[in-house]
C-alpha positions as CSV (number, residue, x, y, z in Angstrom):
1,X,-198.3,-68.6,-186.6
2,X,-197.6,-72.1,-187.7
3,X,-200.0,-74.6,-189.4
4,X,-203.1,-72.6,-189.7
5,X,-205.7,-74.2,-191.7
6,X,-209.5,-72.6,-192.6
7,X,-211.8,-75.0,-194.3
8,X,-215.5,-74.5,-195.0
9,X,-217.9,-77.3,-195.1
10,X,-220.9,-75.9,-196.4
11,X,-222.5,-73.2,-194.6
12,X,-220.5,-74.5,-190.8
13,X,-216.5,-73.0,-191.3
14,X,-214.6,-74.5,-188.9
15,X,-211.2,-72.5,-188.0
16,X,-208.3,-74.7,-187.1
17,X,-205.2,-72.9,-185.5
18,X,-202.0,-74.4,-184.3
19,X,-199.2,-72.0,-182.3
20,X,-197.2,-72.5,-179.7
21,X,-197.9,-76.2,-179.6
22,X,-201.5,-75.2,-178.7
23,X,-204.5,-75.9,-181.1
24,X,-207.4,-73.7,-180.7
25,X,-211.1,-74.7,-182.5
26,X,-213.0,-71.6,-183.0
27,X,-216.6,-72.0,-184.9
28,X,-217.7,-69.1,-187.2
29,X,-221.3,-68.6,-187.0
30,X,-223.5,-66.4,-188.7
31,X,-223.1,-62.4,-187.7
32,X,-225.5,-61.8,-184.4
33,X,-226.0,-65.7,-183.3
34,X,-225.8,-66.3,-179.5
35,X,-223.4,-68.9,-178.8
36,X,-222.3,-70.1,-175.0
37,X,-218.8,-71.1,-173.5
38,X,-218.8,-71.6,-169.8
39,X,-222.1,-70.8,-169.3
40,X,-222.0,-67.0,-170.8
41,X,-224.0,-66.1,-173.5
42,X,-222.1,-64.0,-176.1
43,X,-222.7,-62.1,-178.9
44,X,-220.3,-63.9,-181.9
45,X,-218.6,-61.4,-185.0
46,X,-218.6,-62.7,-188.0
47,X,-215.2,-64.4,-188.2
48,X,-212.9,-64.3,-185.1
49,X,-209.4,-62.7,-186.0
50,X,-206.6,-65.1,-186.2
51,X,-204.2,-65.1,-183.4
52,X,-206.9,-63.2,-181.0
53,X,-206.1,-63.8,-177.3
54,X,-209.5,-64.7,-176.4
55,X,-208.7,-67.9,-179.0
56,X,-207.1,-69.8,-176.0
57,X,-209.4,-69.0,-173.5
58,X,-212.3,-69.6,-175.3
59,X,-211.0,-72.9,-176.4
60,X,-209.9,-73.8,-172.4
61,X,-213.9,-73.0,-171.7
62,X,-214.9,-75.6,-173.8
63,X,-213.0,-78.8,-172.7
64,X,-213.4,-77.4,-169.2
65,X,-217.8,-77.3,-169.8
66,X,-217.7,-81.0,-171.8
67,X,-216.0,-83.2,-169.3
68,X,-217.3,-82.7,-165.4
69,X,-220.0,-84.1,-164.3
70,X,-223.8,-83.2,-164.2
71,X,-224.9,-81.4,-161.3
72,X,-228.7,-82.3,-160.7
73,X,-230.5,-78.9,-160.0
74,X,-232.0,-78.0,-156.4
75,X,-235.3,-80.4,-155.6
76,X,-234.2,-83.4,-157.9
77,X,-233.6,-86.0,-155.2
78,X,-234.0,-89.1,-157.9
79,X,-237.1,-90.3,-156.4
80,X,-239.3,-92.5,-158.7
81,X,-243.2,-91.5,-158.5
82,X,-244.9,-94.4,-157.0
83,X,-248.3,-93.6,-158.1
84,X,-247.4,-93.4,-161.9
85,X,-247.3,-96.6,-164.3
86,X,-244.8,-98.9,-164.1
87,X,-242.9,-101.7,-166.0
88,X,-240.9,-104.6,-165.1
89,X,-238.5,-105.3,-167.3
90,X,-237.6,-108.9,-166.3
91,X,-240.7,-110.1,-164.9
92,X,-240.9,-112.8,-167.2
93,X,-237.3,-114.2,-165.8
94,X,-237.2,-118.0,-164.2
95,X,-239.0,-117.9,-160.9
96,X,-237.1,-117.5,-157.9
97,X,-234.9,-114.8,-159.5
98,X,-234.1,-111.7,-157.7
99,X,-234.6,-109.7,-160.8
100,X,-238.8,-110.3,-161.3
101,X,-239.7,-107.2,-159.0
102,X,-237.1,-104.5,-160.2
103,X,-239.7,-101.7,-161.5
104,X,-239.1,-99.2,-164.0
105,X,-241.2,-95.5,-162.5
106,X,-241.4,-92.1,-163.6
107,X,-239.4,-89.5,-161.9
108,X,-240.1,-86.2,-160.3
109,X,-238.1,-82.5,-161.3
110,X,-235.7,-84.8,-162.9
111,X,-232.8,-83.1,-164.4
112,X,-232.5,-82.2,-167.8
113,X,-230.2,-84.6,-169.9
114,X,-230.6,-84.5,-174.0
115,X,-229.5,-88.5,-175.2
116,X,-228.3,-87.6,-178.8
117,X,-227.6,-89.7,-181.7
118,X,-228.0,-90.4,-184.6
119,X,-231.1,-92.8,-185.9
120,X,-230.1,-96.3,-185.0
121,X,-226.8,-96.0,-183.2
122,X,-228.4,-98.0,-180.4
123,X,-229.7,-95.6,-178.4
124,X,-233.3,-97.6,-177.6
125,X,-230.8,-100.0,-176.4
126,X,-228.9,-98.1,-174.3
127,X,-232.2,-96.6,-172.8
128,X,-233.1,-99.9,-171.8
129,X,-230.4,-100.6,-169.9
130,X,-230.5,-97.2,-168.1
131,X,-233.7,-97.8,-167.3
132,X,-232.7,-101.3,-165.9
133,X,-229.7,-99.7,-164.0
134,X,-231.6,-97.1,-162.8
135,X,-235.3,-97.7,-162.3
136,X,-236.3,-94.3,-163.9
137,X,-238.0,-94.4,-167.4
138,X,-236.2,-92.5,-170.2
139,X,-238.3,-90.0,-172.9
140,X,-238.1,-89.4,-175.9
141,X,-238.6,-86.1,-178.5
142,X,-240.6,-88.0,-181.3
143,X,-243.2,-90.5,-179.3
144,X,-242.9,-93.4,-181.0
145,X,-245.7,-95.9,-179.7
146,X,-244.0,-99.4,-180.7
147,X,-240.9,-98.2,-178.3
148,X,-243.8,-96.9,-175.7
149,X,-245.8,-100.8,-176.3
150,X,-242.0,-102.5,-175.8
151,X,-241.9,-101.3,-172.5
152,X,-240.2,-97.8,-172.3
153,X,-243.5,-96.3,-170.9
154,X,-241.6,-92.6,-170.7
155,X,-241.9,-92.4,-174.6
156,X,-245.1,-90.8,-174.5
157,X,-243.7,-88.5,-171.7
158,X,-243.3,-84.6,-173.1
159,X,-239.5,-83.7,-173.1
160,X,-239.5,-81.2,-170.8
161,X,-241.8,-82.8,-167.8
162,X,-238.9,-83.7,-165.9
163,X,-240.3,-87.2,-165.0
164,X,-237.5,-88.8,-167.3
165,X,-234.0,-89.8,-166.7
166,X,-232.8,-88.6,-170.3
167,X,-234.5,-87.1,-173.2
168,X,-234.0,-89.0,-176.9
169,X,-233.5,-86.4,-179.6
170,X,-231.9,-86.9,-183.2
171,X,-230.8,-83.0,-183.3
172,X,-232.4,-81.4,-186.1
173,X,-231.9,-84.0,-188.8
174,X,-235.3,-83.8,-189.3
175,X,-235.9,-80.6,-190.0
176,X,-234.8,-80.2,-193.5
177,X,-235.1,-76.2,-193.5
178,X,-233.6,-75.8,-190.8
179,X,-230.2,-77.5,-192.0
180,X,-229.9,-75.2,-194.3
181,X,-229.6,-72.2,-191.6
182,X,-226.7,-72.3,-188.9
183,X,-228.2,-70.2,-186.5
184,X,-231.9,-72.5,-186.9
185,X,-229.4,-75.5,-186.0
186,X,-227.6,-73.8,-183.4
187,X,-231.0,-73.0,-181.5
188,X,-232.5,-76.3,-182.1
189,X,-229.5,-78.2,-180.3
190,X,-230.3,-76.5,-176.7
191,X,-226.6,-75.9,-175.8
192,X,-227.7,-75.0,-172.6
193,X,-228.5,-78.5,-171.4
194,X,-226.4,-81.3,-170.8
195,X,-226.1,-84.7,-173.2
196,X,-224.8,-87.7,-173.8
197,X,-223.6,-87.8,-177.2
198,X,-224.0,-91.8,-178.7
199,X,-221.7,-92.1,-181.8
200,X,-221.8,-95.8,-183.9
201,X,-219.9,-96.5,-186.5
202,X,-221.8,-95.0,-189.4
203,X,-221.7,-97.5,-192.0
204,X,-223.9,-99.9,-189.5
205,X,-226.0,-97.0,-188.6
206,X,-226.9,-95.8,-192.0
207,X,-227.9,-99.3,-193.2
208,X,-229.7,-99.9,-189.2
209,X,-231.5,-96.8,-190.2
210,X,-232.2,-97.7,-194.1
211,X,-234.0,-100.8,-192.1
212,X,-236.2,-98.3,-190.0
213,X,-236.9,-95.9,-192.4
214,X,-238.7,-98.5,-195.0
215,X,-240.8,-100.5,-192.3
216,X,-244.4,-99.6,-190.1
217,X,-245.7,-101.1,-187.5
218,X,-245.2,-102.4,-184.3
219,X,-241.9,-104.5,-185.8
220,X,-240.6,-101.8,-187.4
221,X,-237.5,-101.3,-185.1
222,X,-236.7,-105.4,-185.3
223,X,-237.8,-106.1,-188.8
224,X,-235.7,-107.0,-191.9
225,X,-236.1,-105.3,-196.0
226,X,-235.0,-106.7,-198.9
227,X,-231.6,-106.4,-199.8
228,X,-232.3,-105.4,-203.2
229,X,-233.6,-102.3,-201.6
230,X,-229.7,-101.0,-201.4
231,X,-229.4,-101.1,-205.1
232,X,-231.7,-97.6,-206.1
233,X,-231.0,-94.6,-206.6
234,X,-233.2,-93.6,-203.4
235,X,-230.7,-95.6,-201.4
236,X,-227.3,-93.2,-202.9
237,X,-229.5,-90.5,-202.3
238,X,-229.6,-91.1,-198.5
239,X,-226.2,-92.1,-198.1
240,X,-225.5,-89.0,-199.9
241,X,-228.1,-87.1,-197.1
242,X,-226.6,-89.6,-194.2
243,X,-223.2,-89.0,-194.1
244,X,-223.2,-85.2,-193.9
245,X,-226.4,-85.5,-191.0
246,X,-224.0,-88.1,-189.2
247,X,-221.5,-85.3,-188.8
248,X,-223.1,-82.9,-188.4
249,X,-224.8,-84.4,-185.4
250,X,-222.0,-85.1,-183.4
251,X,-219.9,-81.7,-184.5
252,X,-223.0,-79.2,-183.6
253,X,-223.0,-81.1,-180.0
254,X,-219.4,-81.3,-179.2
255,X,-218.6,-77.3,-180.4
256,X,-222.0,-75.9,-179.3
257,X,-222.7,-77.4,-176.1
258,X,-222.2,-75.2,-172.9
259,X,-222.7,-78.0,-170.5
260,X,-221.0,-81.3,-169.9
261,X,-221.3,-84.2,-172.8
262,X,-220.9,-87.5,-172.3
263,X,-219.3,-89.4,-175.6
264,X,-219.9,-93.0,-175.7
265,X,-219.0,-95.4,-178.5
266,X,-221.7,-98.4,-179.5
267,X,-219.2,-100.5,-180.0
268,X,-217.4,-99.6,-176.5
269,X,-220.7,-100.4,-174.8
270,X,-221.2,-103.4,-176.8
271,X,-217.7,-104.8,-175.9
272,X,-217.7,-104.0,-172.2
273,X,-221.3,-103.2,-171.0
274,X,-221.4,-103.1,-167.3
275,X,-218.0,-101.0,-167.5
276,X,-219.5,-98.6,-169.7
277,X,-222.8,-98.4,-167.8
278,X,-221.0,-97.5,-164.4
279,X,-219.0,-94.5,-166.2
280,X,-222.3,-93.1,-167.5
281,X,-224.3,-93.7,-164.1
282,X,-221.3,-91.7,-162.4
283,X,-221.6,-89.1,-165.0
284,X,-225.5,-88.7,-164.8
285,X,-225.1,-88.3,-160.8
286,X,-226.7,-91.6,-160.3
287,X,-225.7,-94.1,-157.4
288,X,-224.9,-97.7,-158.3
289,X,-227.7,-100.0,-157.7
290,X,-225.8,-103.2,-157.6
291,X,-228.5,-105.3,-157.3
292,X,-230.1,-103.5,-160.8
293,X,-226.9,-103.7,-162.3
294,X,-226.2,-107.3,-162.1
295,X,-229.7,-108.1,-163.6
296,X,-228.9,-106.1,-166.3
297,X,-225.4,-107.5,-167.0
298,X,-227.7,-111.0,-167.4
299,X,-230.1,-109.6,-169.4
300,X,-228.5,-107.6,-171.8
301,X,-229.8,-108.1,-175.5
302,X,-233.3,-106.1,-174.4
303,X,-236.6,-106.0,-176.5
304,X,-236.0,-104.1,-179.7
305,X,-232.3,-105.8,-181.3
306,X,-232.6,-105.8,-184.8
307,X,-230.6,-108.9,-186.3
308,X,-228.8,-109.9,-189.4
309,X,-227.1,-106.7,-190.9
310,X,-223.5,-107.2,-189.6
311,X,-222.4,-108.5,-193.0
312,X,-224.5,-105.7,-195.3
313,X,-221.8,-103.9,-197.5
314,X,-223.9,-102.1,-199.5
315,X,-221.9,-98.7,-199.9
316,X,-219.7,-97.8,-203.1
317,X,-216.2,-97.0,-203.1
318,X,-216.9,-93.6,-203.1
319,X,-219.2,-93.7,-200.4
320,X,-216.6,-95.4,-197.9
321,X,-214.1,-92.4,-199.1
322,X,-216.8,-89.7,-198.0
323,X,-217.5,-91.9,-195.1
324,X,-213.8,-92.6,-193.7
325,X,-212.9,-88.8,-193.9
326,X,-216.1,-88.0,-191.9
327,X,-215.0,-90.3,-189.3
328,X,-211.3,-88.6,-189.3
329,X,-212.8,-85.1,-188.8
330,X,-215.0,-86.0,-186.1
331,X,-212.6,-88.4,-184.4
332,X,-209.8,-85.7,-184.1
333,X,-212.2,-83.1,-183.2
334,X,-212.8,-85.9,-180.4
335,X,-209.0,-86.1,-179.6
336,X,-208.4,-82.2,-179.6
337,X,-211.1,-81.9,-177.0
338,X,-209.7,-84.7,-174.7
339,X,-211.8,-87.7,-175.1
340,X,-210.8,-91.1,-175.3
341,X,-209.6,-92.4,-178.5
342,X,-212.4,-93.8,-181.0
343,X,-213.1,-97.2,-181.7
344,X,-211.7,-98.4,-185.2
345,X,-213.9,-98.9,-187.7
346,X,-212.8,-101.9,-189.7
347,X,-215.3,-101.4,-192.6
348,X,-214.2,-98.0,-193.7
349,X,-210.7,-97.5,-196.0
């Protein structure tokens, strides 16, 4: 066996082998943890033994599960509920233009679709523009009421009602005990169910998020901080937290999940919008609504763009370091399981 590599990152070991030309990704979790591949629940041993010949196999299951695409369950038709509320997202456009009656509705036995990222990696964006594209309102795990008062009126919708398109759900960042516990993360992640997995570059994420995370109120998501904010010790601490949670996010999705994810890059959306909105509409099972789709290629910005960080460098040198390698790992973990290449992050070393 040539090139074997076993490296641990805290309590997630992540067992690399390469033979025969063939690389094989095998996760160790704890001893007695359910995981999935293809759909079957298994019981996992401790640590796999190198050069087992269920490596391959396994490893097959898993690229085969991420890439098709999602199969809506028996009874979801993608019919909106036209006796629930309702939002126009453009009723305020010039009059005359096709685009002032397009609704935004509720759903009914909607399929199941997790929207993960991490905190300010544009995904209230990118559920406005599904919601534009699609007329279906998107939900969200954590109810948020200046999202709900901006117009995505499924915010306040619970998770599993089925009335929304996709479900918003940061993963278990939040939950600081159960980080700490493999199996707790594993469960929280609902493998089961499919995603789309949002990844932004994570030096504009982690200061998008600083933003967020030191503001109330109804502005909160749009608001500016002082810069001088960056220079405390409370800020290296969260970097410190930030870059492992960034990770760890997209690895738990991508090596966990049993049904197909979706991997779209921010900054692929944000260079080529209606492109990338058509991909994801054929991956959600959606038809085109031309019509919708051409309102929102001319109304793209949407209601909650926060402005004026693009130039922040507020990191260390040793930051970037910790930051760049966490884009490598994730990036080839990308590669190995047959997604396009990643964007390229200019800011990071």
């Amino acid at each position: 066996m040539a090139g074997m590599q076993w490296r641990k990152n805290r309590e997630r070991s992540l067992l690399v082998l390469m033979t025969g030309g063939y690389v094989y990704l095998l996760l160790a979790l704890p001893s007695g943890v359910q995981w999935m591949s293809g759909g079957v629940v298994r019981q996992s041993s401790p640590v796999a033994e190198p050069g087992c010949s269920s490596q391959g196999k396994h490893f097959k299951l898993l690229i085969r599960a991420a890439h098709p695409r999602i199969k809506r369950h028996p009874g979801d038709n993608l019919h909106v509920n036209l006796t629930g509320p309702s939002w126009r997202p453009w009723g305020d456009d010039h009059p005359g233009s096709p685009c002032v009656n397009y609704e935004t509705r509720l759903g009914s036995k909607l399929t199941r679709v997790l929207l993960m990222s991490y905190p300010c990696s544009g995904n209230s964006w990118l559920r406005y523009l599904l919601e534009g594209a699609t007329g279906f309102f998107t939900g969200s795990l954590y109810k948020e009421k200046p999202l709900y008062e901006g117009g995505l009126l499924g915010e306040m919708e619970e998770v599993w009602s089925e009335r929304t398109l996709v479900q918003k759900t940061h993963g278990v960042m939040f939950h600081s005990l159960e980080r700490n516990d493999l199996s707790e993360r594993y469960n929280h992640i609902n493998s089961s169910l499919p995603s789309i997995l949002l990844l932004r570059n994570p030096v504009r994420a982690i200061v998008s998020s600083w933003f967020l995370l030191l503001q109330s109120g109804s502005n909160r998501h749009k608001a500016q901080v002082d810069p001088s904010t960056f220079n405390t010790n409370l800020f290296r601490f969260y970097v410190d937290q930030a870059v492992s949670l960034w990770e760890e996010m997209a690895t738990d999705r991508l090596l966990w999940s049993s049904k197909p994810v979706y991997v779209l890059h921010y900054e692929h959306l944000l260079q080529n919008t209606t492109h990338q909105l058509r991909r994801l509409l054929h991956f959600l099972s959606v038809p085109v609504d031309e019509g919708r789709l051409a309102c929102v290629s001319s109304h793209l910005t949407g209601p909650f763009k926060r402005r004026g960080n693009k130039t922040l460098d507020p990191f260390t040198r040793e930051e970037k370091q910790r930051l760049s390698k966490a884009v490598q790992r994730v990036n080839r973990l990308l590669l190995v399981l047959g997604y396009p290449r990643p964007p390229v992050y200019e800011e990071l070393p």
